[in-house]
C-alpha positions in Angstrom: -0.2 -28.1 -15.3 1.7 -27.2 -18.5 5.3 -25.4 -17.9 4.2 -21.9 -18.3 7.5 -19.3 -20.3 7.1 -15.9 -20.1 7.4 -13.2 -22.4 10.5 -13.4 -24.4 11.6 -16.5 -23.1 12.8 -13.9 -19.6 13.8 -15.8 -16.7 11.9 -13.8 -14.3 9.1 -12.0 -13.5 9.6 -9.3 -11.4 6.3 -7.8 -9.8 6.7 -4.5 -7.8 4.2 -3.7 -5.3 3.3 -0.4 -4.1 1.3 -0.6 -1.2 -1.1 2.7 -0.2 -2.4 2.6 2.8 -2.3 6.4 4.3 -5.5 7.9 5.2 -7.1 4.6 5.8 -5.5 3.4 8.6 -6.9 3.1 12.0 -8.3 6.4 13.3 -10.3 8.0 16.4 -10.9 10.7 13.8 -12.9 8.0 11.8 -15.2 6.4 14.7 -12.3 3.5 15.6 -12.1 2.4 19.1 -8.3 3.1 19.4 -5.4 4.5 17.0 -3.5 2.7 14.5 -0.9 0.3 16.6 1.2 -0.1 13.4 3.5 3.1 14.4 7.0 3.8 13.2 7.3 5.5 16.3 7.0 2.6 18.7 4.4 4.0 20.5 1.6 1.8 21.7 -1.9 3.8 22.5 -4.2 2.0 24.5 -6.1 5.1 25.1 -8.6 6.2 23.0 -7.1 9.2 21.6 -5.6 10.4 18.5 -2.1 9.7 17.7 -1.6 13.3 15.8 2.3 12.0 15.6 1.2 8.6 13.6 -0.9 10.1 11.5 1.3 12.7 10.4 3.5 10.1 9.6 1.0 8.0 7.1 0.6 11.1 5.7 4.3 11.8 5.0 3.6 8.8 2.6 0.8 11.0 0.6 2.7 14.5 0.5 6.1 12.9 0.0 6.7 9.4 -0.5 4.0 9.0 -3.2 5.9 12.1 -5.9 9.5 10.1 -5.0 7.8 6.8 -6.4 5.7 7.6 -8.7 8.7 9.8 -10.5 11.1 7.1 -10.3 8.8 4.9 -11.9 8.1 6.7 -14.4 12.2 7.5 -15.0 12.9 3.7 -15.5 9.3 3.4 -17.5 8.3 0.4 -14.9 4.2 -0.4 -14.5 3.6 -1.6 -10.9 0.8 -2.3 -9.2 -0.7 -0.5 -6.5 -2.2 -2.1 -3.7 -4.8 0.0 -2.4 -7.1 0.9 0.4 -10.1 1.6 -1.2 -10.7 4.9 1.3 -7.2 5.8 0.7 -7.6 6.8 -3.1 -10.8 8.9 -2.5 -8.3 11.1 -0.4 -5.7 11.0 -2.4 -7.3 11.4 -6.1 -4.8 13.4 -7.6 -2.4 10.2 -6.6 -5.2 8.0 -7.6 -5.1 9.8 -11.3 -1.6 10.2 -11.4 -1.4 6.0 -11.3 -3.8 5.7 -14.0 -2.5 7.7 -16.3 1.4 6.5 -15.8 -0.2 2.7 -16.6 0.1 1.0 -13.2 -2.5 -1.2 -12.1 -4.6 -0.9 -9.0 -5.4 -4.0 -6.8 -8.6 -3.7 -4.2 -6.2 -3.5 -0.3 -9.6 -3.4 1.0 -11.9 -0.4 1.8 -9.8 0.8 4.7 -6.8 -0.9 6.2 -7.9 -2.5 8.9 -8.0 -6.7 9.2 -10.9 -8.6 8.1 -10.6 -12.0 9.6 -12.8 -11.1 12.5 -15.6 -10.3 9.9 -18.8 -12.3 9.2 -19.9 -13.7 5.8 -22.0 -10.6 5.3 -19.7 -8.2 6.4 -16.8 -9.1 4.6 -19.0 -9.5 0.9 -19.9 -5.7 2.3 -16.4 -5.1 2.4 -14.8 -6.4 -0.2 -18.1 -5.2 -2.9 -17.5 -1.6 -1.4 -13.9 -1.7 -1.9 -14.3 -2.6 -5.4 -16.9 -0.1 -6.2 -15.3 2.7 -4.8 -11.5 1.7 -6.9 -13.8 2.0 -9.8 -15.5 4.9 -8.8 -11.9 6.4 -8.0 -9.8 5.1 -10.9 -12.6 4.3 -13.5 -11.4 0.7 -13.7 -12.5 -2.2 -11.5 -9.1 -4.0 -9.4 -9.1 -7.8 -10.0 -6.6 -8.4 -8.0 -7.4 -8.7 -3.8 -4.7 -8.2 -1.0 -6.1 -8.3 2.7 -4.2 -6.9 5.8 -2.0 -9.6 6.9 -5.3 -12.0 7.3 -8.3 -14.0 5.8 -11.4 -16.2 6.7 -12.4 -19.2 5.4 -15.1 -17.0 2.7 -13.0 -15.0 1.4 -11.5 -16.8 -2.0 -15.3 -17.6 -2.8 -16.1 -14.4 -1.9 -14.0 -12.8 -4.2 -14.6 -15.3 -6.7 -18.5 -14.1 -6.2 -17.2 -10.5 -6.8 -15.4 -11.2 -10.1 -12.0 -10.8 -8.9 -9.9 -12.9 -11.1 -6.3 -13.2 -8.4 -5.9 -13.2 -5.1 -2.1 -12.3 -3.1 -2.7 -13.8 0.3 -0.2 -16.6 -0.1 3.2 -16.9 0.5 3.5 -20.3 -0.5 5.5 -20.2 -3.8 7.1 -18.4 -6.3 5.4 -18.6 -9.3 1.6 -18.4 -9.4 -1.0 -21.5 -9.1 -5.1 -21.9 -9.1 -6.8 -22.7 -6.7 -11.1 -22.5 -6.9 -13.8 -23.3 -4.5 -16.6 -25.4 -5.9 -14.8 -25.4 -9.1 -14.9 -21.7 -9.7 -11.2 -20.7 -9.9 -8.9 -17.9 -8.7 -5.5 -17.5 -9.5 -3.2 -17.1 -6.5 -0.1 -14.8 -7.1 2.3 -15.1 -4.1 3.0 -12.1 -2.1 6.6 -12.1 0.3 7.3 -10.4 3.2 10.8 -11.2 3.8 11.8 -8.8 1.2 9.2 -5.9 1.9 9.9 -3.0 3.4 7.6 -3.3 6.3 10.6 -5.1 8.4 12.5 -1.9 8.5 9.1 -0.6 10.4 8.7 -3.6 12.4 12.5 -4.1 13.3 14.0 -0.7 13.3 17.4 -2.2 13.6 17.2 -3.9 10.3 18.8 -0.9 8.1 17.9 0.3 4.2 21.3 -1.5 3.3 20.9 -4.5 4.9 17.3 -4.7 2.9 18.6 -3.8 -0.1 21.5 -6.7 0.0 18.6 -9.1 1.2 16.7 -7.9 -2.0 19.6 -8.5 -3.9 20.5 -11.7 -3.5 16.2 -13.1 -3.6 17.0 -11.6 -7.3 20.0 -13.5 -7.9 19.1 -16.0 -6.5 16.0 -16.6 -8.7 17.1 -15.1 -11.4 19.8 -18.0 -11.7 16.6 -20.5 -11.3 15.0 -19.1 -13.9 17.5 -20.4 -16.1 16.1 -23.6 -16.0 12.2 -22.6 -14.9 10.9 -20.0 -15.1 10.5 -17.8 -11.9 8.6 -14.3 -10.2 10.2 -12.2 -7.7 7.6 -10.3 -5.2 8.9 -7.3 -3.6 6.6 -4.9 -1.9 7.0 -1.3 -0.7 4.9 1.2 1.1 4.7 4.9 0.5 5.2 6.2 4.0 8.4 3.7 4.5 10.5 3.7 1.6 9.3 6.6 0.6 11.8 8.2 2.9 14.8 10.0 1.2 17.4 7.3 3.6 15.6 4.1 2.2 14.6 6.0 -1.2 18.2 5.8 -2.2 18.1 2.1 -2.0 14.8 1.2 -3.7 16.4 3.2 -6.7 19.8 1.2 -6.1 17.6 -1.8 -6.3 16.0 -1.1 -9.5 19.2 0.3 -11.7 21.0 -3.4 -10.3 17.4 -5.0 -11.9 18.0 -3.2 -15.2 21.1 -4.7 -15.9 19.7 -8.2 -16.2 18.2 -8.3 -20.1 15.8 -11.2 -18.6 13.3 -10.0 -16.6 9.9 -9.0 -17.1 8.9 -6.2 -15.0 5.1 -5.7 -14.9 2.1 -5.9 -13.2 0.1 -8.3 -11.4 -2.8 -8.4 -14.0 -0.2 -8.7 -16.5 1.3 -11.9 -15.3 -2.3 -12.8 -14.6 -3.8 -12.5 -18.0 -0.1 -14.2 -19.4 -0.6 -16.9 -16.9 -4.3 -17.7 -17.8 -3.8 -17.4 -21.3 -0.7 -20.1 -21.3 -2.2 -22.1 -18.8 -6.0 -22.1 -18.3 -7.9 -23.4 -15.4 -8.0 -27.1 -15.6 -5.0 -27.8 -18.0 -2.9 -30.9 -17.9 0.3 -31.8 -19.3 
């Protein structure tokens, strides 16, 4: 593999990731077995019955978190992409407009948020070809990029590749992108992180919006002093419903005005650093 510079000779590549999951989640409303365990609240429902507090919640992420990003996006001019639930947009189309016409990207989060590793072959080429038709149904564009919800199988790269997805995130292996292809048909992996998402200030309610934002801070500094020397991509992933909350808000916006004083970065989207990578270092390539 070729060294690989990015645009401008910037040190880093930092990809923003807006997850939207709300309205897809798991749902007694929607013929599930059981409510969505993935609660803010800390309530665990073994019952069958709806979690009217949890959903209202998600929904927080539609009716408030999504104008707070989407308007400080726009403030700062940054192109993100949106990791979506396929069944999430159809609900939310004016959202689903709104990050079309600002210039974000949207890559497939499946057709509802709900895990897929317990899926057959068949199922899952169901899944992921429904997903994709319904983002281009939604947004007029088809997603190339893939995310799944936390876990994969064992078909889904060549499933994907099958589909005509051209990147896949589920990877957390590296900083900087890498191929991979399965019986010689590639895919670009671009590594996803959780250690700097906001989902651990869901998961571990003790860990607070400053304490992610100083952990934030130094993974940029950090690279961006390794990109000095190679070049380097930052992942840093958000979701509507969580930081979308005016106490963390305040700090996402923190995080990005500390970004903008570095003249080095490249912020951009996914399919951006995909088409860059491809074009500088195609499938195959050798030094």
């Amino acid at each position: 593999m070729k060294k690989v510079a990015w645009p401008e000779n910037k040190r880093l590549a930092l990809s923003i990731v807006v997850n939207v999951e709300e309205g897809s989640e798991l749902s007694i409303a929607d013929g599930d077995r059981g409510p969505e365990p993935v609660d803010e609240l800390g309530v665990v429902l073994k019952k069958p019955i709806r979690n009217f507090g949890n959903e209202s919640n998600y929904q927080y992420g539609i009716k408030r978190g999504a104008p707070r990003v989407m308007e400080l996006l726009k403030k700062y001019d940054i192109k993100s992409t949106f990791t979506a639930a396929a069944l999430s947009l159809e609900r939310a189309p004016e959202l689903a407009k709104q990050i079309v016409q600002d210039g974000h990207e949207v890559c497939s989060h499946g057709w509802r948020w709900v895990h897929q590793f317990h899926m057959d072959e068949e199922t899952e080429r169901d899944f992921i070809t429904k997903a994709a038709d319904s983002i281009e149904a939604t947004t007029g564009i088809r997603p190339v990029g893939w995310l799944s919800r936390y876990l994969l199988t064992p078909n889904t790269r060549r499933l994907l590749i099958e589909n005509g997805f051209s990147y896949h995130m589920d990877d957390y292996s590296d900083d900087m992108p890498f191929w991979d292809h399965v019986d010689q048909k590639p895919i670009l992996i671009i590594p996803y992180a959780v250690d700097s998402n906001d989902m651990k200030m869901w998961t571990a309610p003790a860990y607070t919006p400053e304490q992610w934002y100083r952990y934030a801070i130094d993974t940029f500094d950090r690279l961006y002093l390794e990109g000095e020397t190679a070049p380097r991509m930052m992942s840093f992933g958000v979701h509507l419903r969580i930081i979308g909350r005016p106490g963390r808000f305040i700090w996402f916006e923190r995080f990005l005005e500390y970004v903008l004083q570095h003249e080095k970065v490249w912020i951009t989207t996914r399919r951006d650093i995909a088409n860059h990578w491809t074009s500088q270092n195609p499938f195959g390539s050798k030094d």
